[in-house]
TORMIFI-377021 format. One record per residue (C-alpha): residue number from 1; x, y, z; residue in three letters. Coordinates in nm, 3 decimals, padded with zeros to 5 digits. Last residue first. Layout:
+------+---------+---------+---------+------+
| resi |      c1 |      c2 |      c3 | resn |
+------+---------+---------+---------+------+
|  NUM |       X |       Y |       Z |  ALA |
...
+------+---------+---------+---------+------+
***
This chain:
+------+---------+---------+---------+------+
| resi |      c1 |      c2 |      c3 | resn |
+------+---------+---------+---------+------+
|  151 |  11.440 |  11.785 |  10.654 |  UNK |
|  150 |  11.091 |  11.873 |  10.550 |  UNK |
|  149 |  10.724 |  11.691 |  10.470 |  UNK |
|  148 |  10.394 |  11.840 |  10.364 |  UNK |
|  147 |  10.127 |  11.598 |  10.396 |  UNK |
|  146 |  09.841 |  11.765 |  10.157 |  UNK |
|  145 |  09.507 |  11.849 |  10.175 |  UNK |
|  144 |  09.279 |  11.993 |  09.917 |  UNK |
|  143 |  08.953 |  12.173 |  09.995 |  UNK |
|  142 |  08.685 |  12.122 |  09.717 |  UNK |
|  141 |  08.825 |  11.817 |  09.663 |  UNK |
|  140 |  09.121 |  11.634 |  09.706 |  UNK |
|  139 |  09.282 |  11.448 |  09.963 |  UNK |
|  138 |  09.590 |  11.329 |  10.150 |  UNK |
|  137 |  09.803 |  11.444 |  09.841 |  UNK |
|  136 |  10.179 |  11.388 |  09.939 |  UNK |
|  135 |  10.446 |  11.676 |  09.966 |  UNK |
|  134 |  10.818 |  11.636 |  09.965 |  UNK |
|  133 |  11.066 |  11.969 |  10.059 |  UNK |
|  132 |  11.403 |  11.899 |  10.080 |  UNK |
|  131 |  11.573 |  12.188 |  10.228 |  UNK |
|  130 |  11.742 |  12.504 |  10.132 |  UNK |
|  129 |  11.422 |  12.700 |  10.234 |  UNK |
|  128 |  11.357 |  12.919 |  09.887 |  UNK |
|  127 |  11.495 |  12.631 |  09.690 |  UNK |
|  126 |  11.338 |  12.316 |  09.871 |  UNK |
|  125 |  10.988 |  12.522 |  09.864 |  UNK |
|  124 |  11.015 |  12.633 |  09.477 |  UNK |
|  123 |  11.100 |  12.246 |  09.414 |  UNK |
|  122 |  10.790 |  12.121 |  09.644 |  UNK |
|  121 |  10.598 |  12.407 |  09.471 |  UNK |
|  120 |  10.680 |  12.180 |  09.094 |  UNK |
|  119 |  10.610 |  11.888 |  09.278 |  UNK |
|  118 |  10.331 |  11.934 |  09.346 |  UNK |
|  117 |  10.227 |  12.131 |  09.027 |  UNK |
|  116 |  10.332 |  11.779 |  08.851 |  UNK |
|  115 |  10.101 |  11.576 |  09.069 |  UNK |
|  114 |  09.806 |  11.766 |  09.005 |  UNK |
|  113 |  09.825 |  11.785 |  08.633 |  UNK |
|  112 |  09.923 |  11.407 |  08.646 |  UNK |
|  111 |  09.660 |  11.289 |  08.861 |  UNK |
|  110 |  09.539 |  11.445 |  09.215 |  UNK |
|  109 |  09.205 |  11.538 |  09.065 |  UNK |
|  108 |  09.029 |  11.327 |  08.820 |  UNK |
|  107 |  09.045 |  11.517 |  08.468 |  UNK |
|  106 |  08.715 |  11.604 |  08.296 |  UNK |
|  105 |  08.881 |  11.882 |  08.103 |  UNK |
|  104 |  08.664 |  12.185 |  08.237 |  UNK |
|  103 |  08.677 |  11.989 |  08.586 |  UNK |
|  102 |  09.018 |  11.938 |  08.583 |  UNK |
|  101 |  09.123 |  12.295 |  08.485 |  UNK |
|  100 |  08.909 |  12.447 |  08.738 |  UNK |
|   99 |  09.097 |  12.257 |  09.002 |  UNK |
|   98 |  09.427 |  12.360 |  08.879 |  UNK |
|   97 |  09.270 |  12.703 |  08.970 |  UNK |
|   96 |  09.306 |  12.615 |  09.313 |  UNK |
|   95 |  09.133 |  12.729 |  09.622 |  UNK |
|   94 |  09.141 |  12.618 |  10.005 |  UNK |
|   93 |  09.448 |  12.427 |  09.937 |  UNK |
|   92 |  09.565 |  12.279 |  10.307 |  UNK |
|   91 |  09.902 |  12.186 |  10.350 |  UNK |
|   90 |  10.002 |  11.995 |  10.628 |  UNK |
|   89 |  10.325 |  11.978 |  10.833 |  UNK |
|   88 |  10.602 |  11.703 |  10.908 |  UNK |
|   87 |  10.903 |  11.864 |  11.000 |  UNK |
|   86 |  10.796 |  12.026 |  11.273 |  UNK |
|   85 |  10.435 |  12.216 |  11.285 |  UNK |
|   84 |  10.070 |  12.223 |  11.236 |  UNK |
|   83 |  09.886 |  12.347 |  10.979 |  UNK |
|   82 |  10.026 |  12.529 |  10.708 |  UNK |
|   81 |  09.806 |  12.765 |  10.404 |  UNK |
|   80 |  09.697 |  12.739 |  10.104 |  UNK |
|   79 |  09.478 |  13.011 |  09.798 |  UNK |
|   78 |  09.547 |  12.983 |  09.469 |  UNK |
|   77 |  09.532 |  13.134 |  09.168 |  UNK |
|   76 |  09.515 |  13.490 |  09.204 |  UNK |
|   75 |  09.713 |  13.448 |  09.486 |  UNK |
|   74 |  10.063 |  13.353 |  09.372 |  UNK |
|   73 |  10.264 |  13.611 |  09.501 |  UNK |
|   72 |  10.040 |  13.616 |  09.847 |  UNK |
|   71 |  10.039 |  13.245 |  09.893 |  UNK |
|   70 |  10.430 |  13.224 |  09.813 |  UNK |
|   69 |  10.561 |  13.478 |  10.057 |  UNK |
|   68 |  10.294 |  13.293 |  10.322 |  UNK |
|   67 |  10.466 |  12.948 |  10.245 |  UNK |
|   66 |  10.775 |  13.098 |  10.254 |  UNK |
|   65 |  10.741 |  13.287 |  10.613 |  UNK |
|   64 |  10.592 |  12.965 |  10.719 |  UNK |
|   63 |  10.874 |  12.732 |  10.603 |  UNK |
|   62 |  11.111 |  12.965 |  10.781 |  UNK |
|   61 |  11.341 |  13.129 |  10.616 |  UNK |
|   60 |  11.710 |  13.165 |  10.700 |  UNK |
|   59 |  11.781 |  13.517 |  10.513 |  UNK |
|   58 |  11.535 |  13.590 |  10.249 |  UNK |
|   57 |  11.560 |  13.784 |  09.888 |  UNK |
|   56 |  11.280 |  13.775 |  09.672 |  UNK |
|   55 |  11.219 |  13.867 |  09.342 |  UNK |
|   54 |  11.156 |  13.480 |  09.193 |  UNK |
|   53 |  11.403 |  13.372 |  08.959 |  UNK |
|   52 |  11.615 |  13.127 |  09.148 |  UNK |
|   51 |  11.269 |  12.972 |  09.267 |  UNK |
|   50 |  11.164 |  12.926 |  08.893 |  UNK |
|   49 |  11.446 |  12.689 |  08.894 |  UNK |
|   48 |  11.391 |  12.527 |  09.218 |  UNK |
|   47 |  10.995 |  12.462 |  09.033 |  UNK |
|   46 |  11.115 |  12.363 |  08.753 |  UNK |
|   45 |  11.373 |  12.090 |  08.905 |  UNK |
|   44 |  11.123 |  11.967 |  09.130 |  UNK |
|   43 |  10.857 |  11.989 |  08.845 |  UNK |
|   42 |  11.081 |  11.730 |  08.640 |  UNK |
|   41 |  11.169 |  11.491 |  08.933 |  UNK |
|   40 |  10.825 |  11.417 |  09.008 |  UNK |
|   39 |  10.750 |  11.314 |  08.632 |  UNK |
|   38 |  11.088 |  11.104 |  08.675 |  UNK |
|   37 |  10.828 |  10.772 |  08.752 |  UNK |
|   36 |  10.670 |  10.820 |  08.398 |  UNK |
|   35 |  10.874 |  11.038 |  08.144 |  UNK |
|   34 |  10.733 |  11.058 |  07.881 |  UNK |
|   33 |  10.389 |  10.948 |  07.932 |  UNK |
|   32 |  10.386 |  11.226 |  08.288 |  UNK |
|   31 |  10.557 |  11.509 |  08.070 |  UNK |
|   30 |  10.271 |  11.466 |  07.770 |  UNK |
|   29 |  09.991 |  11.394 |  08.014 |  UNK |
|   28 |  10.096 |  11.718 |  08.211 |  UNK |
|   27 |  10.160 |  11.921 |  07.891 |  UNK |
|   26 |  09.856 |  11.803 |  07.737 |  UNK |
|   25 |  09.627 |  11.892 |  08.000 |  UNK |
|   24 |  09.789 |  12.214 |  08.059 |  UNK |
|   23 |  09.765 |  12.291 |  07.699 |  UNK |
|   22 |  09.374 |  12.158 |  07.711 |  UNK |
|   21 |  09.280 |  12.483 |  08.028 |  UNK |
|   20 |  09.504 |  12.700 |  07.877 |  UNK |
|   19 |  09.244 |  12.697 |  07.521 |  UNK |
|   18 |  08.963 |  12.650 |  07.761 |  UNK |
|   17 |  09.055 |  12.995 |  07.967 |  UNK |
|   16 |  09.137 |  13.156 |  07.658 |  UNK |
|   15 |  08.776 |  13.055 |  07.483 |  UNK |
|   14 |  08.597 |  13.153 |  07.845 |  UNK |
|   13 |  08.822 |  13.496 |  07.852 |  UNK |
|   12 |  08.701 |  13.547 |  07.464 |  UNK |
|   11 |  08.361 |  13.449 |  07.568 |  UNK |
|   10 |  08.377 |  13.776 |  07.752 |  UNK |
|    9 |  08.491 |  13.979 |  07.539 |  UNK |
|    8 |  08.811 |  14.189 |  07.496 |  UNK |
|    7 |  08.731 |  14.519 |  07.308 |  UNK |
|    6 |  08.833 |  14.546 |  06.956 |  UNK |
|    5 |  09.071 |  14.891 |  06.903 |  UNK |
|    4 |  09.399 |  14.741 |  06.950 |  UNK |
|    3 |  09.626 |  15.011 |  06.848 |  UNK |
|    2 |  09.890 |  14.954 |  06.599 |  UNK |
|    1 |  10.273 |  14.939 |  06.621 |  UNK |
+------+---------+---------+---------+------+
***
């Protein structure tokens, strides 16, 4: 095995960071094209899968103590929190990185990138609470709202 001996730039972070920023793109555009109205369906799945993997073990969670698990794990990018409470609750994004993706692509937010990573932390919610979870984009921007819904 050799040693890397070049140090890591930092254009090379902006080329990665561009690089991740198109695969997303494509990925999302490629699942949504594919397979239309199921797109939803897809990141559920995904996201109850990655939910079976997570290192975390919880007995009768709450959607808060999930939702807080889940803010802290996946911090560095993103930052959302509950308001409210019963079955219908709303989730507020204050940061995103999905955000930073749209703008270096010129995607409109709350499209197929958007929707798919919905879905996808809908899935990891239904797992990790062993309820349906289904969230709707209210808005987006610079804060990103979202009608979180249980059963």
């Amino acid at each position: 095995m050799s040693a890397i001996t070049e140090q890591v730039t930092l254009d090379d972070h902006v080329n990665a960071a561009t690089e991740v920023a198109f695969l997303l793109d494509i990925f999302a555009a490629t699942v949504d094209n594919v397979m239309g109205g199921a797109t939803a369906s897809v990141g559920r799945i995904a996201g109850r899968e990655m939910a079976r993997k997570l290192p975390v073990h919880l007995t009768n969670p709450t959607l808060d103590e999930v939702v807080a698990i889940l803010n802290s794990r996946m911090e560095a990018g993103y930052r959302f929190r509950l308001e409210g409470d019963g079955t219908e609750r709303t989730l507020l994004f204050d940061h995103c990185v999905l955000r930073e993706v749209c703008a270096k692509r010129g995607l409109t937010m709350g499209t197929a990138l958007c929707r798919l990573f919905h879905a996808y932390l809908d899935g990891i919610l239904n797992e990790l609470i062993c309820r349906p979870v289904k969230s709707e984009v209210v808005s987006c921007g610079d804060q990103c709202r979202l009608n979180l819904r249980t059963q």
